[in-house]
N, C-alpha and C positions, 0 to 999 in steps of 0.2 A: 538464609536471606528470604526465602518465601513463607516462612512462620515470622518474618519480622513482617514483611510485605501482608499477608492475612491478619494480624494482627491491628493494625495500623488500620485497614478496612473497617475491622468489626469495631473497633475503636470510635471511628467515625458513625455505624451503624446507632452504636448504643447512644451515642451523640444527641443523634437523627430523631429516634424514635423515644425522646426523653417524657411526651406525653402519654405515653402508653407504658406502663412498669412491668406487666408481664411480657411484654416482647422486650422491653431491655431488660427484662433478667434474662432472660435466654441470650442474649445478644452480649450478656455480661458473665456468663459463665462459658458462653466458647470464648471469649477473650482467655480467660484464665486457662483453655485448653491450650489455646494457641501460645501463649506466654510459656507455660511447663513447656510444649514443644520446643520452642524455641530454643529454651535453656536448654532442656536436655539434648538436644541436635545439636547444639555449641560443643558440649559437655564431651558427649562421646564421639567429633569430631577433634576435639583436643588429645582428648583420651587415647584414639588410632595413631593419628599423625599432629605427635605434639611439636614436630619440626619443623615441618611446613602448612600447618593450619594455615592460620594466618595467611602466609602466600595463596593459597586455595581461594579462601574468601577473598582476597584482593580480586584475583582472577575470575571469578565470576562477579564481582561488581564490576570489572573491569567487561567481562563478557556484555551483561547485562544494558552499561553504557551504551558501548559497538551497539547492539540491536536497536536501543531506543533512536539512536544517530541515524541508523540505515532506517526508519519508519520515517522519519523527519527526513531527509533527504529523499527518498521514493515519492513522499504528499509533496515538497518543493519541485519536483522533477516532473508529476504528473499534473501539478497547476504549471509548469514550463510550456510542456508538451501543450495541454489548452488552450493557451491562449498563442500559442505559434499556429496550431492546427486553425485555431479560429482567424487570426492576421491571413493567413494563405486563405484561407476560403474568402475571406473578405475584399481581399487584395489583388492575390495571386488571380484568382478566376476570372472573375468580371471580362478583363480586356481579354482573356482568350474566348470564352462566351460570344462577346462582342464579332470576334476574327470569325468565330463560327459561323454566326448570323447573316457577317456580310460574306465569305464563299457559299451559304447558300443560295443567297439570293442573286447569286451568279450562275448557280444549278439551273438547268431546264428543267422544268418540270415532266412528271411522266419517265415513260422508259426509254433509253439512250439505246439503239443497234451498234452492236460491235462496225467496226469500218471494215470494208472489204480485205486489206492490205492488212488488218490483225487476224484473220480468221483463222490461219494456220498454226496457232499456239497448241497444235498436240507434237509439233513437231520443236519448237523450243519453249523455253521456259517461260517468257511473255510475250 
């Protein structure tokens, strides 16, 4: 499947680069590497396991799918996360901001002295 997958790239390459003839010859004889491979990787996959080839390659296109699914859903998940992270900063904040602002303008300013009647906090916890 990945001599099919390089293939199909350099295929596109030779494509690509149809004004320039010496880099699509190059670009046209690893094609033809990659084509031998591929056969021959078919070939002597049949040849090992001529029962369940077949099942094999199902199984990794089957693989193959799974991964391309889990990349696509992770970029759907991560534009999710975005624009929720970005609503709550937008949203969420502000009015507690707000709350902030007016308790401290209810702050004195300057240092506050403990009150006589707390002074003894080594003897409990507040």
């Amino acid at each position: 499947m990945s001599e099919r997958a390089a293939a199909g790239r350099f295929a596109i390459y030779h494509d690509i680069v149809a004004d320039d003839p010496p880099t699509q010859a190059v670009f046209e004889e690893i094609l033809r590497d990659e084509v031998f491979h591929m056969t021959y990787t078919h070939t002597q996959l049949a040849r090992i396991s001529p029962d369940s080839y077949r099942r094999r390659l199902w199984s990794a296109r089957v693989r193959r799918v799974w991964k391309q699914y889990l990349r696509v859903a992770t970029a759907i998940a991560n534009l999710f996360g975005t624009i929720m992270l970005t609503l709550q900063y937008f949203i969420l904040i502000p009015p507690f901001a707000g709350l902030a602002k007016r308790a401290l303008r209810r702050e004195r300013p300057g240092w506050v002295g403990i009150r006589p009647e707390r002074r003894d906090s080594l003897t409990r916890q507040y």
